[in-house]
VEXFI-503114 format. One record per residue (C-alpha): residue in three letters; x negated, y negated, z negated; residue number from 1. Coordinates in nm, 4 decimals, m for minus. Example, Ala and Ser with C-alpha at 12.3 -4.5 7.8 and 13.67 -1.06 7.14 Angstrom:
BEGIN
(node Ala,(m1.2300,0.4500,m0.7800),1)
(node Ser,(m1.3670,0.1060,m0.7140),2)
// end
This chain:
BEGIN
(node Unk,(3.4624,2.2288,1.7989),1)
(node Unk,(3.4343,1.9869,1.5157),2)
(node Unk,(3.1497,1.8718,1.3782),3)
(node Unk,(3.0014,2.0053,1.0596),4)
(node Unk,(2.8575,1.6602,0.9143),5)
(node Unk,(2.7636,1.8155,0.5616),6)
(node Unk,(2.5180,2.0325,0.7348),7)
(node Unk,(2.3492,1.7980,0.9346),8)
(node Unk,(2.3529,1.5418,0.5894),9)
(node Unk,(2.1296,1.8318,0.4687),10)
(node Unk,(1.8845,1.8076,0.6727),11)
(node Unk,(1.5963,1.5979,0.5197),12)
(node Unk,(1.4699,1.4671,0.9015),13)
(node Unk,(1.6568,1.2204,1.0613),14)
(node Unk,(1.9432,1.3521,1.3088),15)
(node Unk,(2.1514,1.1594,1.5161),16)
(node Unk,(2.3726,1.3210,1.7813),17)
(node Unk,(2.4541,1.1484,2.1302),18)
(node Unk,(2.7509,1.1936,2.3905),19)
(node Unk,(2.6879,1.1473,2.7559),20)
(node Unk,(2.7297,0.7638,2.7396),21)
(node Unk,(2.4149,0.7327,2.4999),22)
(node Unk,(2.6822,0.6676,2.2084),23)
(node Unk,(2.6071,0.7786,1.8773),24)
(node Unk,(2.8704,1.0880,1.7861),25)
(node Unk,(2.6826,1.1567,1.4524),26)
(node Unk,(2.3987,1.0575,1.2494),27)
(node Unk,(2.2953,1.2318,0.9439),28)
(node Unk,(2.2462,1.0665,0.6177),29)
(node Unk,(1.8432,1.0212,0.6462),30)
(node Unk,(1.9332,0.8641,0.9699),31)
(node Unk,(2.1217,0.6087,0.8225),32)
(node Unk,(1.9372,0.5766,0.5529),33)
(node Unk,(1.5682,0.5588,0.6931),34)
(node Unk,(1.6008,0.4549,1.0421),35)
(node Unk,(1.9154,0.2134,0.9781),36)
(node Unk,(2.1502,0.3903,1.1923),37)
(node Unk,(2.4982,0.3496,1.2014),38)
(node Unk,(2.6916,0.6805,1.1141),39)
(node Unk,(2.9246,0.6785,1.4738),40)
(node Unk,(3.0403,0.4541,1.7282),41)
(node Unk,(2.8386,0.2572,1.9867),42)
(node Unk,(2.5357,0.2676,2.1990),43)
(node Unk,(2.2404,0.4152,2.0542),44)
(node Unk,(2.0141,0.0879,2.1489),45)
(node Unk,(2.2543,m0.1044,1.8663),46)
(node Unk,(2.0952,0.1212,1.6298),47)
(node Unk,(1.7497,0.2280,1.7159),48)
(node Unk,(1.5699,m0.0844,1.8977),49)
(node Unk,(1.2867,0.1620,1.9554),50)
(node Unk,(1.1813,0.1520,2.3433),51)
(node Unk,(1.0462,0.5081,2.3352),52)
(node Unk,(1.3693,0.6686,2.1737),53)
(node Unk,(1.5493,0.5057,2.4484),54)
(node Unk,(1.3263,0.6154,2.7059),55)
(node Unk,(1.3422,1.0044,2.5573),56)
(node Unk,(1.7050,0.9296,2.5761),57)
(node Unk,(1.6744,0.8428,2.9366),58)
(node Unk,(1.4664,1.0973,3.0223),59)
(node Unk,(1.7235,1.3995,2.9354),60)
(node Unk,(1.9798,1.2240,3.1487),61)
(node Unk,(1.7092,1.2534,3.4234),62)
(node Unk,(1.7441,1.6235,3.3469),63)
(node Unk,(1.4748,1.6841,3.1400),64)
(node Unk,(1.6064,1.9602,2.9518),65)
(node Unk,(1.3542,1.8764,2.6015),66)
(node Unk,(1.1495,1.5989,2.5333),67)
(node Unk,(0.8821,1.5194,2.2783),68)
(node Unk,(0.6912,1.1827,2.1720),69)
(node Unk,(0.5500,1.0856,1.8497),70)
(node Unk,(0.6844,0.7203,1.7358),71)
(node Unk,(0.6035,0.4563,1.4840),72)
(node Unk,(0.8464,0.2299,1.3311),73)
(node Unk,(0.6419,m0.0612,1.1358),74)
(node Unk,(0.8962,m0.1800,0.8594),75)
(node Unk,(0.9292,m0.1737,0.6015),76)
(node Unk,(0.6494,0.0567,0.5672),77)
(node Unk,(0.4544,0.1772,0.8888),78)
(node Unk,(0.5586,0.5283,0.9346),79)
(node Unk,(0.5087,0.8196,1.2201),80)
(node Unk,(0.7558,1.0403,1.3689),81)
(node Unk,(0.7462,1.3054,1.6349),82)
(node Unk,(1.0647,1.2701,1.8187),83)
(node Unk,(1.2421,1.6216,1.9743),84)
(node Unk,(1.5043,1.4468,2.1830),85)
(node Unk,(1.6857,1.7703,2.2894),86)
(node Unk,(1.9952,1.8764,2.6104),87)
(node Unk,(2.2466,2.0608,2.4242),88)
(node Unk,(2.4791,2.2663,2.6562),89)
(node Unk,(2.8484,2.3054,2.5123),90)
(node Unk,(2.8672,2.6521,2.3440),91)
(node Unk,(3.1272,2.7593,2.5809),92)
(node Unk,(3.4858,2.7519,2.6820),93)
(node Unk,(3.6138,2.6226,2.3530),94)
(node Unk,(3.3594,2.3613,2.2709),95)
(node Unk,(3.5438,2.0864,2.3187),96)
(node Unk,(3.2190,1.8758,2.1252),97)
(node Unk,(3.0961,1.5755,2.3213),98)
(node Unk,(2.7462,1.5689,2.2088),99)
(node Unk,(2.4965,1.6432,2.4763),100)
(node Unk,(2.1892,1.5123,2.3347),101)
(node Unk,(2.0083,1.5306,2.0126),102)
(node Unk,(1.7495,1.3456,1.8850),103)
(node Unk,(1.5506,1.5297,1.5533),104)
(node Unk,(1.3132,1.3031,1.3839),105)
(node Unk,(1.0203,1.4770,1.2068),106)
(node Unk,(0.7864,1.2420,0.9528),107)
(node Unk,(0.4542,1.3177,0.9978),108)
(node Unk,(0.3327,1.0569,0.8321),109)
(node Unk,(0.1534,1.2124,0.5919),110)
(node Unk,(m0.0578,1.4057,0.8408),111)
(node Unk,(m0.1309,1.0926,1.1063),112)
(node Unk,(m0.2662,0.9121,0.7646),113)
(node Unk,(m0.4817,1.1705,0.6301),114)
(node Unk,(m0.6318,1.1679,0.9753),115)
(node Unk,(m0.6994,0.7779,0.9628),116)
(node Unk,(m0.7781,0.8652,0.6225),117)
(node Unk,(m1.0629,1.0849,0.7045),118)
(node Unk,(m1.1830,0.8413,0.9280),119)
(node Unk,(m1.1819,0.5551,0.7391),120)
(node Unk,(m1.3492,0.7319,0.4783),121)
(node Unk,(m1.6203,0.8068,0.6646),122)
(node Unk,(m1.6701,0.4762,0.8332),123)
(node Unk,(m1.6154,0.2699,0.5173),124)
(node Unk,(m1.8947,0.4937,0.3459),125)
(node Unk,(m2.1341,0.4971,0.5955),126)
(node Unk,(m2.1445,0.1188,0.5776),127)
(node Unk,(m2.0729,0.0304,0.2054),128)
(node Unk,(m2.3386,0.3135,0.0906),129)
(node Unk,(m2.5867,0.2375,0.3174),130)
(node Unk,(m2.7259,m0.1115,0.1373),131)
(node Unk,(m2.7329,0.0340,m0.2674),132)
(node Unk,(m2.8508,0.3595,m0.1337),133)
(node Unk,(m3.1017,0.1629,0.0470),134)
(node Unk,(m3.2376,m0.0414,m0.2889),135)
(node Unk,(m3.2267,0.2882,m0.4684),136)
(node Unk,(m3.4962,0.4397,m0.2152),137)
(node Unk,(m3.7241,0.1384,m0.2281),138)
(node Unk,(m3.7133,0.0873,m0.5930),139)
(node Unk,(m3.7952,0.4999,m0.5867),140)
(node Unk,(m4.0929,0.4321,m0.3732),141)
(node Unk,(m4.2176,0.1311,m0.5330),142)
(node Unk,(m4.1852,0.3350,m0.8899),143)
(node Unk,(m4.3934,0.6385,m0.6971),144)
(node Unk,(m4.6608,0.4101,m0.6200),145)
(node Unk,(m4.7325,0.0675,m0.7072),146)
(node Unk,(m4.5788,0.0164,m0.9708),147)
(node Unk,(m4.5680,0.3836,m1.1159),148)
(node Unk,(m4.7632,0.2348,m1.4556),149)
(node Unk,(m4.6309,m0.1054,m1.4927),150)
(node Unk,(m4.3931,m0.0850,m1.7484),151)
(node Unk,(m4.2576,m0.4123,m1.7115),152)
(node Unk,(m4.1667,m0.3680,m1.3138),153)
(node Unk,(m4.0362,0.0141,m1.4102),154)
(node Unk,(m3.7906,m0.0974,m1.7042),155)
(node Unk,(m3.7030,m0.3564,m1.4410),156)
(node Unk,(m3.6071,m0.1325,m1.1515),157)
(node Unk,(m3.4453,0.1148,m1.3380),158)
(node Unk,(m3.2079,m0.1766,m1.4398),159)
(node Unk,(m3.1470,m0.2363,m1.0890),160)
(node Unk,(m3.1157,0.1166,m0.9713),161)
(node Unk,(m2.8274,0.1509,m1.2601),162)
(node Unk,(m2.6729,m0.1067,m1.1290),163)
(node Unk,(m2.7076,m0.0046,m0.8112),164)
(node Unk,(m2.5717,0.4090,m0.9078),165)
(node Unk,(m2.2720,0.2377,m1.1095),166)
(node Unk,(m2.2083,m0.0111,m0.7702),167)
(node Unk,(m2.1597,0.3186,m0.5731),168)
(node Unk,(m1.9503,0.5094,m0.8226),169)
(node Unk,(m1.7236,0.2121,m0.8246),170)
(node Unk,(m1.6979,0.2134,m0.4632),171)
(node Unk,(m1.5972,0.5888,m0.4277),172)
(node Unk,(m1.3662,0.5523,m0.6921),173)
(node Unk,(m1.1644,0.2630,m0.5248),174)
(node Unk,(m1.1700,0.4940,m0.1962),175)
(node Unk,(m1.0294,0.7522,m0.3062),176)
(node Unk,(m0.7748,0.5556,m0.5186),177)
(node Unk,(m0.7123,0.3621,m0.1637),178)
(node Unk,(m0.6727,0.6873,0.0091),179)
(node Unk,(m0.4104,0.8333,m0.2138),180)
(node Unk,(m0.2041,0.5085,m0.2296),181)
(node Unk,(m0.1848,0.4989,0.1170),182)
(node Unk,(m0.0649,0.9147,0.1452),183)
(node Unk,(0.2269,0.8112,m0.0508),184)
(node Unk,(0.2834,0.4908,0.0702),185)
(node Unk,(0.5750,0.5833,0.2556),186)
(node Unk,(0.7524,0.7185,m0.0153),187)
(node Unk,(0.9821,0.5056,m0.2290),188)
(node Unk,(0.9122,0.5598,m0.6018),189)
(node Unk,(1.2503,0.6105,m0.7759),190)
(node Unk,(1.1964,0.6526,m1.1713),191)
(node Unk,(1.3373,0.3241,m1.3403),192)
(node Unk,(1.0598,0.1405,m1.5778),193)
(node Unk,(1.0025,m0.1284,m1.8015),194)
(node Unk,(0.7425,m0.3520,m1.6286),195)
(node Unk,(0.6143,m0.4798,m1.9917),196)
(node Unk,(0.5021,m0.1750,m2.0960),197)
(node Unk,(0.2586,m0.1491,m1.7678),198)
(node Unk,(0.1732,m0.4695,m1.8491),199)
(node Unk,(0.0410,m0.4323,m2.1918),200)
(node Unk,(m0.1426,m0.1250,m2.0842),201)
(node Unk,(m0.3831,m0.2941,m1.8563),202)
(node Unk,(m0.4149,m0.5852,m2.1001),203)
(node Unk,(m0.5397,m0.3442,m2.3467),204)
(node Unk,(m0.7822,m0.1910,m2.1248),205)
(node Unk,(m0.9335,m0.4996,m2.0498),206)
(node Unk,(m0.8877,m0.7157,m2.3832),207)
(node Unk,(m1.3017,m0.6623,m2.4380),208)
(node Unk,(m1.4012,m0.7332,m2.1085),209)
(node Unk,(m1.2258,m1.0560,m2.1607),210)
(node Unk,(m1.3622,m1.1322,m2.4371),211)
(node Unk,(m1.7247,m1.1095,m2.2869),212)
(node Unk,(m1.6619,m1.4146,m2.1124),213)
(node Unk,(m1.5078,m1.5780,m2.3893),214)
(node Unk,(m1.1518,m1.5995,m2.1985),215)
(node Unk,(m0.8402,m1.4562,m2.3677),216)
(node Unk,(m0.5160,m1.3756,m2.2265),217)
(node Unk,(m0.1962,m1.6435,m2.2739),218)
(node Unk,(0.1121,m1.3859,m2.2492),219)
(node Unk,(0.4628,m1.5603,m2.1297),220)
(node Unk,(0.7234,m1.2648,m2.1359),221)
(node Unk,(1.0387,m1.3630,m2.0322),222)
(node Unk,(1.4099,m1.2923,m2.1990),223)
(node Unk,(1.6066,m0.9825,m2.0756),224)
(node Unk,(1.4240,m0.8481,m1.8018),225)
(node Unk,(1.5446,m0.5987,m1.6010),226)
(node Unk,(1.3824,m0.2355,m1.5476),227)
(node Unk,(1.2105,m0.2143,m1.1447),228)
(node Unk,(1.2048,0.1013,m0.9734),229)
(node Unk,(0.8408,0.2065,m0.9752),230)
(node Unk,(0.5901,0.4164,m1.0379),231)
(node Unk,(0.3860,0.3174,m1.4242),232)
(node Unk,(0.0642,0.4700,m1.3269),233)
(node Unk,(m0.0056,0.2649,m1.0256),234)
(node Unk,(0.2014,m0.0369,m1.1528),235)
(node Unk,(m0.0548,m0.0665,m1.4554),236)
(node Unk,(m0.3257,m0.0293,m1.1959),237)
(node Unk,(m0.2118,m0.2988,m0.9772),238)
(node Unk,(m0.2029,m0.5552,m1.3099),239)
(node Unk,(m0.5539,m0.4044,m1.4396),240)
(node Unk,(m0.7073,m0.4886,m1.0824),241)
(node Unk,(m0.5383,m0.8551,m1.0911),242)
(node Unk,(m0.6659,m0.8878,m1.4130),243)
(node Unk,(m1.0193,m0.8028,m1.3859),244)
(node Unk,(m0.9972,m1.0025,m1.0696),245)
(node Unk,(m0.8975,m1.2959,m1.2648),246)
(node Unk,(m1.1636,m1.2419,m1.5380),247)
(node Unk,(m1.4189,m1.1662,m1.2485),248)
(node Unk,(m1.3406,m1.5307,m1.0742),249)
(node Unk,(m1.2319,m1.6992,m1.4069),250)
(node Unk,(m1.4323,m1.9562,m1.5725),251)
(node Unk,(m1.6182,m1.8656,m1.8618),252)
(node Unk,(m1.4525,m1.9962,m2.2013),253)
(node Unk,(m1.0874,m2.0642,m1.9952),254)
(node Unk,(m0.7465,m1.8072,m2.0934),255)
(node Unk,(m0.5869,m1.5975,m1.8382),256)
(node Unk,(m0.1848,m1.6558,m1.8327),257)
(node Unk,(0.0437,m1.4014,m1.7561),258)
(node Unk,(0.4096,m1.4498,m1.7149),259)
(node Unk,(0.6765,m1.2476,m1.6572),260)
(node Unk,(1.0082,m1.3626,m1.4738),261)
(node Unk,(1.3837,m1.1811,m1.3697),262)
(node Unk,(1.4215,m1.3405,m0.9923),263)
(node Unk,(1.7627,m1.3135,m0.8300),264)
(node Unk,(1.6086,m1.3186,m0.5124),265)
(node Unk,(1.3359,m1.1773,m0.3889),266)
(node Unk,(1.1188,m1.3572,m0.1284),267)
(node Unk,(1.2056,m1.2315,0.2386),268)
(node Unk,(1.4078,m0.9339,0.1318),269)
(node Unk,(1.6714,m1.0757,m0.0959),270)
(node Unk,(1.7032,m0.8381,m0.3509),271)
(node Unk,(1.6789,m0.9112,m0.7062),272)
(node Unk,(1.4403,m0.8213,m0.9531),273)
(node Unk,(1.0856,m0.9521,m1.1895),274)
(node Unk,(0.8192,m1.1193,m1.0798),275)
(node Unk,(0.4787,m1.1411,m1.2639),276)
(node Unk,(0.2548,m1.4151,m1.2200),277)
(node Unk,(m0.1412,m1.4052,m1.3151),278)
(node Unk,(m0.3199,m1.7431,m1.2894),279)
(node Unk,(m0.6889,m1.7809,m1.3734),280)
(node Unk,(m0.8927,m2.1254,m1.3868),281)
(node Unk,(m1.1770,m2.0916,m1.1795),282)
(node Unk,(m1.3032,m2.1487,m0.8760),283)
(node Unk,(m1.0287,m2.1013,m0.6557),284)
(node Unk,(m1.0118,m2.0204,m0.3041),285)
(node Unk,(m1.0004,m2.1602,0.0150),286)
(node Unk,(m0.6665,m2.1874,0.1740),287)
(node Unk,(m0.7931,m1.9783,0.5476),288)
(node Unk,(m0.9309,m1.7338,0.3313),289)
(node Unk,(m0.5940,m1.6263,0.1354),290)
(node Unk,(m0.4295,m1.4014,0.4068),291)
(node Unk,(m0.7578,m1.2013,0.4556),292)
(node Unk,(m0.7847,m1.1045,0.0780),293)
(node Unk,(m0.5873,m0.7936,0.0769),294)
(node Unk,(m0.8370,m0.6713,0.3586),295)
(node Unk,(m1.0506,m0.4042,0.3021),296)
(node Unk,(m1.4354,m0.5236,0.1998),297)
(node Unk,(m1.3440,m0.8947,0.2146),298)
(node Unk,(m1.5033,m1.0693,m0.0220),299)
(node Unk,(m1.3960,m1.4711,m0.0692),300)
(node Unk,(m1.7664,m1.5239,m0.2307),301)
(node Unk,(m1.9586,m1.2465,m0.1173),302)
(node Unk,(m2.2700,m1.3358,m0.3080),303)
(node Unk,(m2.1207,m1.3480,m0.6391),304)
(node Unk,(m1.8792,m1.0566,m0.6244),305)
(node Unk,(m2.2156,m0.7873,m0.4856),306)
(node Unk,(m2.4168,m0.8726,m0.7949),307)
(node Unk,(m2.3914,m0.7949,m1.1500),308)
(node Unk,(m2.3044,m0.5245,m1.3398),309)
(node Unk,(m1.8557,m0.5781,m1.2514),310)
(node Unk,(m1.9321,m0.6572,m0.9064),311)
(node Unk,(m1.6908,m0.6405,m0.6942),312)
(node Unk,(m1.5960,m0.3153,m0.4385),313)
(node Unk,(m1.3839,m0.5317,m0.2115),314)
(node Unk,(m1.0985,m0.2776,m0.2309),315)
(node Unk,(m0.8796,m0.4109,m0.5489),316)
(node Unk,(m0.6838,m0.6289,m0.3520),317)
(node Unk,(m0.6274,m0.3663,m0.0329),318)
(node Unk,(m0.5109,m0.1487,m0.3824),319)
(node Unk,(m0.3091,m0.3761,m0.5112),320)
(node Unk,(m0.1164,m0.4700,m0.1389),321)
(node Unk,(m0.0936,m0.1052,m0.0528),322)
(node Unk,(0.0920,0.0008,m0.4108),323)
(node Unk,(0.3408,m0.3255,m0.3639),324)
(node Unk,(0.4304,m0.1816,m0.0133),325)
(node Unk,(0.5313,0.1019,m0.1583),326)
(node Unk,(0.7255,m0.0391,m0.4175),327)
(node Unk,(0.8890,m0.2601,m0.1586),328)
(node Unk,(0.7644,m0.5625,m0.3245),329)
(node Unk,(0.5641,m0.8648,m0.2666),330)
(node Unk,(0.2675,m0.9850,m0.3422),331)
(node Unk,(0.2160,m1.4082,m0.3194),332)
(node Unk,(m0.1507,m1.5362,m0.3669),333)
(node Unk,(m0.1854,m1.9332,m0.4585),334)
(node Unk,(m0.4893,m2.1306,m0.4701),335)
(node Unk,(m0.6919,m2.4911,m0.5269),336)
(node Unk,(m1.0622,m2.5142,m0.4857),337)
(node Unk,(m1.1611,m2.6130,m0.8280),338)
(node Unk,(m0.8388,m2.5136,m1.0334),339)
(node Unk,(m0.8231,m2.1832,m0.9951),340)
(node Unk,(m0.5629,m1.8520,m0.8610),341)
(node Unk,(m0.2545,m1.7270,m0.9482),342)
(node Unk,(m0.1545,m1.4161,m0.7759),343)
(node Unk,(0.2008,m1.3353,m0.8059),344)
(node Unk,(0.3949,m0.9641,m0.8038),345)
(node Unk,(0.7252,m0.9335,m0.7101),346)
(node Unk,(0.9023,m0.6064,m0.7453),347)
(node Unk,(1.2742,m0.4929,m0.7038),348)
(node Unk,(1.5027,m0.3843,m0.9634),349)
(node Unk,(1.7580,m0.2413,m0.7597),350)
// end
């Protein structure tokens, strides 16, 4: 009996149908297209490099009528499946089909994040809460009692308690931004979008902050760029957060240059597409401290970016990584002690 490819195309799991020889007979179009599997012809280990499918593979020939295992494949995204790897018997006389196994891919991605999710959330809190919450009480106590009619000191600690409330909101806003970044992570954006526009948006938002500091922003917008394939919303908030990064780490008094570039080719993945560079002049940063940046709570100067009233959460740049992941881009940080940052965003157009 022939098969019927258009239903098993259909299907929105991956599906990929073996013969007794482990050689792929069929796989669906989400199996081609997520998992890289050819559509027919040759051993499944060509296709899917994964030691477990294999094994689930193995284990039917063993007899093992069903199997189940949940899976994680870490490019170019990490995502979760629970594998049903599955003994079909032929239907009968007639069936002249040579599949015997099939292997059903289910993403529960989603689900194994929102668990991590949850406790993340909690243990990220717990510890990030614990030292404002922990000024707030004193500064209560002290207001309660020794300093309950000393103007001065009161006026004084409520300034710190504000800053301390406004340090907490901050925090739980850039969690729960984290958290649903990292839901959809796995899930390509597809609407086509002019990167300028995303651009200007966060450059509005943050024109007076600039100007605070006495820095302005140097704008370099290339000729003919293409669209990208993204997502504006979180596209505008991955420039705002470079931004206020570099006005955050940016000399006082200095302009922040943006450019925007179409690449041919992207770094590592070869597709073509813009890239958008933000430099500041500050401080810098060391050169062993640039791949930990993009790590939650890691803060380069952790003295400077816990005080003041923008200091920092230590999740812009987790933000920021997780968004590009989705996007299938790439982020590229360089740095000199003493000349300052630029932070470049690669994204495809194709």
């Amino acid at each position: 009996m022939p098969i019927d490819k258009s239903v098993y195309d259909s299907f929105p799991d991956p599906v990929i149908l073996l013969d007794t020889s482990r050689h792929v007979v069929y796989a669906n179009r989400a199996a081609r297209d997520l998992l890289g599997c050819r559509a027919e012809g040759g051993d499944l280990s060509l296709s899917v490099r994964h030691p477990a499918v294999l094994d689930a593979v193995d284990r039917l020939s063993d007899g093992v009528p069903e199997y189940i295992v949940e899976i994680s494949f870490p490019v170019p995204v990490p995502r979760t499946f629970e594998l049903n790897a599955i003994h079909v018997s032929p239907g009968g006389e007639d069936d002249t089909s040579s599949i015997t196994n099939l292997l059903l891919f289910r993403d529960v991605t989603h689900a194994v994040r929102a668990d991590q999710m949850r406790v993340d959330f909690v243990a990220n809190v717990s510890h990030e809460l614990r030292s404002p919450l922990a000024a707030l009480l004193g500064f209560v106590e002290t207001l309660k009692g020794a300093a309950s009619n000393d103007k001065q000191a009161r006026d004084r600690f409520l300034d710190i308690m504000e800053r301390e409330a406004h340090r907490m909101r901050r925090l739980i806003d850039d969690l729960l931004s984290l958290s649903r970044v990292e839901a959809n992570e796995h899930v390509r954006p597809r609407e086509q979008i002019d990167i300028t526009d995303c651009l200007k948006a966060a450059l509005d938002a943050l024109r007076l902050r600039a100007a605070e500091r006495d820095m302005t922003f140097k704008e370099i917008l290339g000729d003919d760029l293409p669209d990208v394939i993204g997502d504006s919303d979180q596209l505008t908030q991955v420039f705002h957060n470079l931004l206020e990064n570099a006005i955050n780490h940016g000399h006082a008094k200095t302009h922040i240059e943006i450019s925007v570039e179409a690449v041919a080719r992207i770094p590592e993945s070869g597709h073509a597409g813009v890239c958008v560079h933000v430099r500041d002049y500050g401080t810098g940063i060391d050169k062993e401290m640039i791949p930990r940046l993009t790590e939650r709570f890691f803060r380069a100067d952790p003295a400077r970016s816990r005080t003041g009233p923008t200091s920092s959460t230590g999740l812009g740049l987790a933000i920021v990584k997780h968004i590009i992941a989705r996007h299938r881009g790439r982020l590229a940080v360089e740095s000199e002690l003493g000349k300052g940052s630029t932070f470049s965003v690669y994204l495809p157009s194709e």
